[in-house]
C-alpha positions in Angstrom: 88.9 101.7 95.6 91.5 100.7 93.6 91.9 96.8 93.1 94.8 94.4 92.2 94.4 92.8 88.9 93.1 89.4 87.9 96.5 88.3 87.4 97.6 89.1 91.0 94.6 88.2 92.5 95.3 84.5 90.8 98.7 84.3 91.9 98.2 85.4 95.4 95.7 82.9 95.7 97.1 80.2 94.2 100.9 80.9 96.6 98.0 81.0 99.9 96.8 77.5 98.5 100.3 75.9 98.2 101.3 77.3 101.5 98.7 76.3 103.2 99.3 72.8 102.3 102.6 73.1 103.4 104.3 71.6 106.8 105.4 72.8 109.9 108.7 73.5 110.2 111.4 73.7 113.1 114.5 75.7 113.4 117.0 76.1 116.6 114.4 79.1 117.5 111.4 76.6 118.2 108.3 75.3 115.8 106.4 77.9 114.2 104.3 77.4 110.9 105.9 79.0 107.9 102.6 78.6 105.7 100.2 80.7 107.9 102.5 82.8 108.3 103.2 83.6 104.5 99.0 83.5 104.3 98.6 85.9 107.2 101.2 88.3 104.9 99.1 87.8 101.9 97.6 91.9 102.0 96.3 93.8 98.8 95.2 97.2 99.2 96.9 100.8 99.7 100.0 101.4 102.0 99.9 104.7 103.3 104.1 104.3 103.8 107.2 102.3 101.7 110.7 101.7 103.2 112.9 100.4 100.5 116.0 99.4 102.0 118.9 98.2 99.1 122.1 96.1 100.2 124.0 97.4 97.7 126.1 93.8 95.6 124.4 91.9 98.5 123.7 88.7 96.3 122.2 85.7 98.3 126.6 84.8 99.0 127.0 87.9 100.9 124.1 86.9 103.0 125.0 83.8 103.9 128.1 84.9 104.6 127.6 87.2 106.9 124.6 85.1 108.5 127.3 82.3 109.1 129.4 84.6 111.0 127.4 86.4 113.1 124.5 84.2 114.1 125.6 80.5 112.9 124.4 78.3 109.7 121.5 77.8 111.6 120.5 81.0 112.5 118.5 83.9 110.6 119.3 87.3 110.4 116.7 89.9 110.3 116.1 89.9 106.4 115.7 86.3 106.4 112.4 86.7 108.7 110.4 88.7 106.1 107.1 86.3 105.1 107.3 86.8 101.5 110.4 86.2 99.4 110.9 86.1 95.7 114.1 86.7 93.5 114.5 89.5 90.5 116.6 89.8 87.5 118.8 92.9 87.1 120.7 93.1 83.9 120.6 96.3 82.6 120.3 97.2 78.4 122.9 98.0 75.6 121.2 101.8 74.2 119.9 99.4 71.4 117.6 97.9 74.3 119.4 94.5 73.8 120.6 93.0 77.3 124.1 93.7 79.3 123.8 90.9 81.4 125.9 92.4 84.4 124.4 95.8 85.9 126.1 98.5 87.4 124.3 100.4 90.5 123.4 103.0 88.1 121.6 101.3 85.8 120.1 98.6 88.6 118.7 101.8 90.6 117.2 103.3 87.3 115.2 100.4 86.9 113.6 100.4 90.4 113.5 103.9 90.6 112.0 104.5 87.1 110.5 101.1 85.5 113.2 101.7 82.8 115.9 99.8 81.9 119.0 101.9 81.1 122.7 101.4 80.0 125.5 100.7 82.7 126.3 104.6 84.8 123.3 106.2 83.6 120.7 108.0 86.1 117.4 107.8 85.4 117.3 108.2 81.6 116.9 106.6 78.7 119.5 104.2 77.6 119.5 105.1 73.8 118.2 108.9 74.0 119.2 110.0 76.9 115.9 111.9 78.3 115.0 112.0 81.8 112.1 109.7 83.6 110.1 110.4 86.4 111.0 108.8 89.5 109.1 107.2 92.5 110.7 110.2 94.9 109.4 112.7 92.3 106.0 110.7 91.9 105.9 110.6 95.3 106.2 113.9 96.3 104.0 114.9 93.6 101.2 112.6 95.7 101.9 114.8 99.1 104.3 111.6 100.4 107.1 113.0 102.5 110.1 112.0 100.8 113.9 110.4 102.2 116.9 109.2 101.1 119.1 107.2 103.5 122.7 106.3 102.6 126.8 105.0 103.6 127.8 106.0 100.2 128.2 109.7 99.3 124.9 110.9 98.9 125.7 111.6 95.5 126.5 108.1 94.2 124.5 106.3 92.2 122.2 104.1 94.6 121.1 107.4 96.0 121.4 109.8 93.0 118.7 107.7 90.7 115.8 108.6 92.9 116.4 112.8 92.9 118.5 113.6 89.9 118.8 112.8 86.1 122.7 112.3 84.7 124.3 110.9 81.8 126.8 109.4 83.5 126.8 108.8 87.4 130.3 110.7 87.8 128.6 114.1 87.1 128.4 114.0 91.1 129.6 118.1 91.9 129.8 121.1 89.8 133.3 120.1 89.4 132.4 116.8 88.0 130.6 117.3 84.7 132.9 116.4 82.2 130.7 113.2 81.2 127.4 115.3 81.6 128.1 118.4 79.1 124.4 118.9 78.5 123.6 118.2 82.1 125.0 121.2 83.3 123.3 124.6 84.0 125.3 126.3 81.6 124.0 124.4 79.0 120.3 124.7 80.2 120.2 121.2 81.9 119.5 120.4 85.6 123.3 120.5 87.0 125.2 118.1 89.0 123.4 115.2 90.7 124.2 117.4 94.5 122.6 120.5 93.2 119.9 118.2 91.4 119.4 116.1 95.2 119.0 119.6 96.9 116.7 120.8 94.2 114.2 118.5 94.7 113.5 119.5 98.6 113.3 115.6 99.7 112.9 115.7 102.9 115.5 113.8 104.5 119.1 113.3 102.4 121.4 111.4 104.6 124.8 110.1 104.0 128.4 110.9 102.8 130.0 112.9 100.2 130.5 116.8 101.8 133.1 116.8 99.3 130.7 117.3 96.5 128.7 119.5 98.0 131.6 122.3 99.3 132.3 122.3 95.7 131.2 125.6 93.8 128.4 126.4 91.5 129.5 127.6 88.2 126.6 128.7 86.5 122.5 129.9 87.5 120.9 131.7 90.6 123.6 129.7 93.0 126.3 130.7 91.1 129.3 131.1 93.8 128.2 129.2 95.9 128.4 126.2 97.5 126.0 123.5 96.8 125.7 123.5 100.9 124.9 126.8 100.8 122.3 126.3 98.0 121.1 123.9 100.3 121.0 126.5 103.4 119.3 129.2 101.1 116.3 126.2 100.4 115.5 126.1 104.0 117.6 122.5 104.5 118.9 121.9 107.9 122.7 120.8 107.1 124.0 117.8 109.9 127.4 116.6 110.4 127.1 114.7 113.1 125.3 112.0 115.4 124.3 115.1 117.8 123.6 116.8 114.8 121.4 114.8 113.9 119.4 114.0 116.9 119.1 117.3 117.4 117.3 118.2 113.4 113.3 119.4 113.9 110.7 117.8 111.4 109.5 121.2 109.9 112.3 121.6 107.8 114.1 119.2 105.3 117.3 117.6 106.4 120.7 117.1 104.6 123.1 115.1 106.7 126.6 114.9 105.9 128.7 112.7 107.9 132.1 112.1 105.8 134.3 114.2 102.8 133.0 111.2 101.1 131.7 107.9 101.6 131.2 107.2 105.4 133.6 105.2 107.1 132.9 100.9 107.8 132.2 99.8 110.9 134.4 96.7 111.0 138.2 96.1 109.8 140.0 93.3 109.4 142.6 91.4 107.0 141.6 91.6 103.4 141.7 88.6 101.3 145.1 87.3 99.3 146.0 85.2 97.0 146.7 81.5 99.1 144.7 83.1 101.6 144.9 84.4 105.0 146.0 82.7 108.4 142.5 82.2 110.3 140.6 85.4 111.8 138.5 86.9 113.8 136.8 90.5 112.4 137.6 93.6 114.7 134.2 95.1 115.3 135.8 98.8 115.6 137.2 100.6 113.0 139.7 103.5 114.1 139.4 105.5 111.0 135.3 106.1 111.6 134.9 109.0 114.2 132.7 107.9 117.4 130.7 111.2 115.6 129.1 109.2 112.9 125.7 107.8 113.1 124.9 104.1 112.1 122.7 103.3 109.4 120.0 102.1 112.0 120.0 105.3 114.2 119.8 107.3 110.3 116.8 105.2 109.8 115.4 106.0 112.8 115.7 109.6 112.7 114.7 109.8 109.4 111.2 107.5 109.9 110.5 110.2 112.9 110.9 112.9 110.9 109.3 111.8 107.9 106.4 111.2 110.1 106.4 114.0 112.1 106.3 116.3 108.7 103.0 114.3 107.9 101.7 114.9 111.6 102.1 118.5 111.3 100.7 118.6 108.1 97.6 116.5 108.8 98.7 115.0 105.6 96.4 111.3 104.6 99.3 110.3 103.2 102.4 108.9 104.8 106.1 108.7 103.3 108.5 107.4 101.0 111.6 106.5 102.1 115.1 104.4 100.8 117.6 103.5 102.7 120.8 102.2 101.4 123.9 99.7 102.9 126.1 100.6 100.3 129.7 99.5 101.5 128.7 95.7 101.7 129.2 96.7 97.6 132.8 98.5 97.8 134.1 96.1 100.7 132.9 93.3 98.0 135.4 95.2 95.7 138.1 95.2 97.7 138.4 91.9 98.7 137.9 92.8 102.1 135.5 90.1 104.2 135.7 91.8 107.6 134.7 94.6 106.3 132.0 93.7 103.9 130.3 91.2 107.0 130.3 94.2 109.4 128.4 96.8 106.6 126.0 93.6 106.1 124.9 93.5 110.0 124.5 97.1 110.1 122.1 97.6 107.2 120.5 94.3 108.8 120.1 96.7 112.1 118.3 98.9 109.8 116.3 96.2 108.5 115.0 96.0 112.1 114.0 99.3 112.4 112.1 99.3 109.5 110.5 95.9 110.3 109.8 97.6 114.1 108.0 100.7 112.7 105.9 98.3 110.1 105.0 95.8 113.4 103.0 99.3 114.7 102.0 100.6 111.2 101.2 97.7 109.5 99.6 99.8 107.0 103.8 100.1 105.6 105.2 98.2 103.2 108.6 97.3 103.9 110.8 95.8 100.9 114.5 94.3 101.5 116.5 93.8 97.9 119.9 94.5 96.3 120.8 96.2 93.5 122.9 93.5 92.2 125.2 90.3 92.8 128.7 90.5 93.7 131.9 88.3 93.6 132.4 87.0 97.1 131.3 82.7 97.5 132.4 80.5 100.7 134.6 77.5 99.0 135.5 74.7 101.2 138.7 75.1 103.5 140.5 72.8 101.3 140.0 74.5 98.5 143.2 76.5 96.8 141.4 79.0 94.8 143.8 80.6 92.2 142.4 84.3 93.4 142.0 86.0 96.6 140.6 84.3 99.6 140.5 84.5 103.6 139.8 82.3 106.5 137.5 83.3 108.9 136.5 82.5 112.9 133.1 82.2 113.2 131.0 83.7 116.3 130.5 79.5 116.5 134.0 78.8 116.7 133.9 77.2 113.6 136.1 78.2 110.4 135.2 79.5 107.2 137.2 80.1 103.7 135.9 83.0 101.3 136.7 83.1 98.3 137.0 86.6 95.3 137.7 85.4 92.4 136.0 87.8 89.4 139.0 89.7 88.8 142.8 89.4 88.8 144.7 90.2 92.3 145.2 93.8 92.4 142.1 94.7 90.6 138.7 95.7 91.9 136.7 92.7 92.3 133.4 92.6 89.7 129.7 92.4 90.3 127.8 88.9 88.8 124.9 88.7 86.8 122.8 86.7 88.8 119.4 87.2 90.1 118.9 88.6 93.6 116.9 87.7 96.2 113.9 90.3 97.1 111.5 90.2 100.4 108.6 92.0 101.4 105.8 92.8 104.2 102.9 94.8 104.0 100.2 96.3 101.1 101.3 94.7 97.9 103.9 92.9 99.2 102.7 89.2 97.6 103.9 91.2 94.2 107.5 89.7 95.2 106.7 86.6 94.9 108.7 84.2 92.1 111.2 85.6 89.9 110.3 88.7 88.6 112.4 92.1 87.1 113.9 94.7 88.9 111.7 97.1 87.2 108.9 95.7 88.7 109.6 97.1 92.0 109.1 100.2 90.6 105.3 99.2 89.6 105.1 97.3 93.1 105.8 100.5 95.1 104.1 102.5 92.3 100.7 100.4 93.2 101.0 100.2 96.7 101.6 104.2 97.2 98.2 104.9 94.4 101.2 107.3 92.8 100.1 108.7 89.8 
C-alpha cells in the first residue's frame, strides 16, 4: 500500500496536535468543536473518486460577498463548511520560467491540471516550448477512472479545455478558430481545435455551453465536413440540449451536453455597477434571457456523479471517477461589473458544492476539493466610501446595506483579475495536503496521490 511521505505524515500530525488544543467555538448555528472536527478529517490513504469543483475569479472577496447577501455576515455558505482549508498561489510564468504574477484561467488550469506552470492563454503546454503535458483527465482515464467535465462557460473555454485538449493559445476553440494555433491544427499534423480535441478524448461526461463551436466544420482529417457534433455522434456520444435532455442520457454511453450557442446564460440579473454607484438594490433571482430549458450547475453535477458511477457499476470497475465541475460566470460577471449577477453564479456553484459534499457524506472514500482558479477585482468598501471606479449598493437578504466596489480597470473596460492567493478546501483521502499556503500546481500532485494515477 502506497504511503504518504514523511513530510506529510509530519505535517498532518503536527495540524491534529494544534487543533486539538484548540477551543470550542460558537456560531448563530449552535456550539460545535472546530478542532475534532478538522482531526476527524485528517484521512491518508487512496480515494477511489475526486470532484474538483473551480469558482472560476472567486477570490476570498467574492465569497464574502456573496455569503453576506444570501445568508448574513454571520452565516456560512456551503464551501465555508469543508474541515480542511488552506490557501494557494497562482501566478503563472513568463516562457523564460520567471513569474507573471497575475494568471489567466488558462495558465491557472494548466497548473492544476498538469503540475506545470505555463504562460498566460496557454493549454496544457509548456510555457517556453510549447509541447503538450499529460493531464489528470488523460492520467485518469489511462487508470480505468470514468472521466467528466462540468461547466457554465462554453465547454471549450479555457477552465474546461486544460483537462482534454492541448492549444497554444486558448482561442483555438473551433475549426474556425485556429489562427493562434497554426501547428495545432490537423492540417498541419497537430491535434485540432480544443472541441474536436474534448470529443477526442471520449470523457465521459462533457457538460456546458458553447454549440457554437461545435456546429462549426472540420477542415482537415477523417471528420473532415463535418461538424464537430457530428464527430461527436460518429464516437458513440449522446449529444443533450436540454434539462429533459439530460435527465433522460443512459450511463453506457458518453455524454456531451450543450445547453447555449455559447456560454450558458446567469441565473440572476440586476443593475451593474457605475461610477458614483448605484441607488440601493435588491438582485432579481430570474433572469429572462436563460430559457426555463437549461439545467443548473447542481442538477449537471448531479447527473453527471450518476452517470459517472453508473459507467463504473456496469463495468465492475475498482476504480471510481474523476470529475471537475466548474462555476465559471462568477469570473465574467466579475468582469463586467455586474454584482447581481456575479452573487447569483456564486450560490449556484455553491448548490453544486452541496452535491458534491452530499455524494462524499455516503462515499466517504471521495475526495471533494473546492478552489478558484484565480482572484478577481470585486471588494465591499464602506458605504461612505466614494470610490473613483465602479461601484453598487446592495440590499442584503438581512435588510442591511452593502457598497461593492470594481476598481482594477477604467469604466468601460473589462474589469481585471488580482494576483493574490486563493483560498482552497478539501474532504476526504489526502485532503490534509491543503493545508497552509501551498501552489496551485500542487493540486495536481494532491489529486495525482489520492487517485494512485500513474
Amino acid at each position: 500500500m502506497h504511503r504518504p511521505t514523511r513530510r506529510h505524515l509530519v505535517v498532518a500530525t503536527a495540524f491534529v496536535a494544534a487543533t486539538t488544543a484548540a477551543v470550542a467555538v460558537t456560531t448563530a448555528a449552535g456550539a460545535f468543536d472546530d478542532a475534532r472536527q478538522a482531526k476527524d478529517a485528517i484521512k491518508s490513504g487512496k480515494a477511489k473518486n475526486v470532484i474538483l469543483l473551480i469558482g472560476d475569479g472567486m477570490g476570498d472577496s467574492e465569497i464574502t460577498l456573496a455569503r453576506d447577501y444570501t445568508v448574513g455576515a454571520n452565516g456560512r455558505l456551503n464551501m465555508d463548511k469543508f474541515p480542511l482549508t488552506g490557501a494557494y498561489t497562482t501566478y503563472a510564468v513568463h516562457a523564460d520560467g520567471t513569474p507573471d504574477y497575475v494568471t489567466d484561467s488558462a495558465a491557472s488550469g494548466t497548473g492544476w491540471a498538469t503540475g506545470v506552470k505555463t504562460v498566460n492563454g496557454r493549454i496544457s503546454k509548456t510555457p517556453g516550448t510549447d509541447k503538450p503535458v499529460r493531464t489528470l483527465l488523460e492520467l485518469a482515464q489511462r487508470n480505468g477512472y470514468a472521466t467528466g467535465d462540468v461547466t457554465t462557460a462554453e465547454l471549450t473555454d479555457a477552465t474546461p479545455a486544460v483537462l482534454a485538449s492541448h492549444a497554444t493559445d486558448r482561442s483555438c476553440q473551433g475549426p474556425a478558430d485556429m489562427a493562434k494555433c497554426p501547428t495545432d491544427t490537423i492540417a498541419a499534423g497537430g491535434p485540432g481545435s480544443i472541441a474536436e480535441q474534448e470529443v477526442n478524448h471520449k470523457a465521459d461526461v462533457l457538460i456546458g455551453g458553447g454549440m457554437q463551436r461545435f456546429e462549426q466544420k472540420i477542415t482537415a482529417g477523417r471528420y473532415k465536413g463535418l461538424t464537430v457534433t457530428q464527430q461527436a455522434r460518429k464516437l458513440g456520444y449522446q449529444v443533450v440540449t436540454d434539462r429533459a435532455g439530460l435527465k433522460g442520457a443512459k450511463p453506457g454511453k458518453p455524454v456531451l451536453g450543450l445547453f447555449a450557442t455559447g456560454n450558458v446564460p446567469v441565473e440572476w440579473t440586476g443593475k451593474a455597477a457605475a461610477l458614483g454607484g448605484t441607488s440601493p438594490q435588491r438582485c432579481v433571482t430570474s433572469n429572462p434571457g436563460r430559457p426555463s430549458t437549461t439545467p443548473s450547475l447542481a442538477d449537471s453535477a448531479t447527473k453527471a456523479i450518476q452517470l459517472l458511477e453508473a459507467k463504473q457499476q456496469r463495468n465492475h470497475s475498482k476504480q471510481g471517477f474523476f470529475l471537475q465541475i466548474e462555476g465559471a460566470s462568477i469570473d465574467k460577471q466579475d468582469h463586467a461589473a455586474d454584482p447581481c449577477g456575479q452573487i447569483g453564479e456564486t450560490a449556484a456553484f455553491d448548490r453544486a458544492v452541496r452535491v458534491a459534499r452530499a455524494y462524499a457524506a455516503k462515499h466517504p472514500d471521495t475526495l471533494v476539493v473546492t478552489t478558484a482558479d484565480h482572484a478577481h477585482t470585486s471588494q465591499i468598501v464602506p458605504l461612505e466610501a466614494t470610490p473613483p471606479g465602479l461601484s453598487s449598493t446592495l440590499v442584503t437578504d438581512e435588510g442591511q446595506q452593502l457598497k461593492v466596489n470594481y476598481s482594477t480597470n477604467t469604466p468601460g473596460q473589462s474589469q481585471e483579475h488580482t494576483g493574490t492567493q486563493v483560498r482552497i478546501a478539501a474532504q476526504g483521502p489526502q485532503a490534509y495536503r491543503v493545508l497552509g499556503v501551498t501552489n496551485q500546481t500542487g493540486l495536481f500532485t494532491t489529486i495525482r496521490e489520492a487517485l494512485r494515477l500513474r
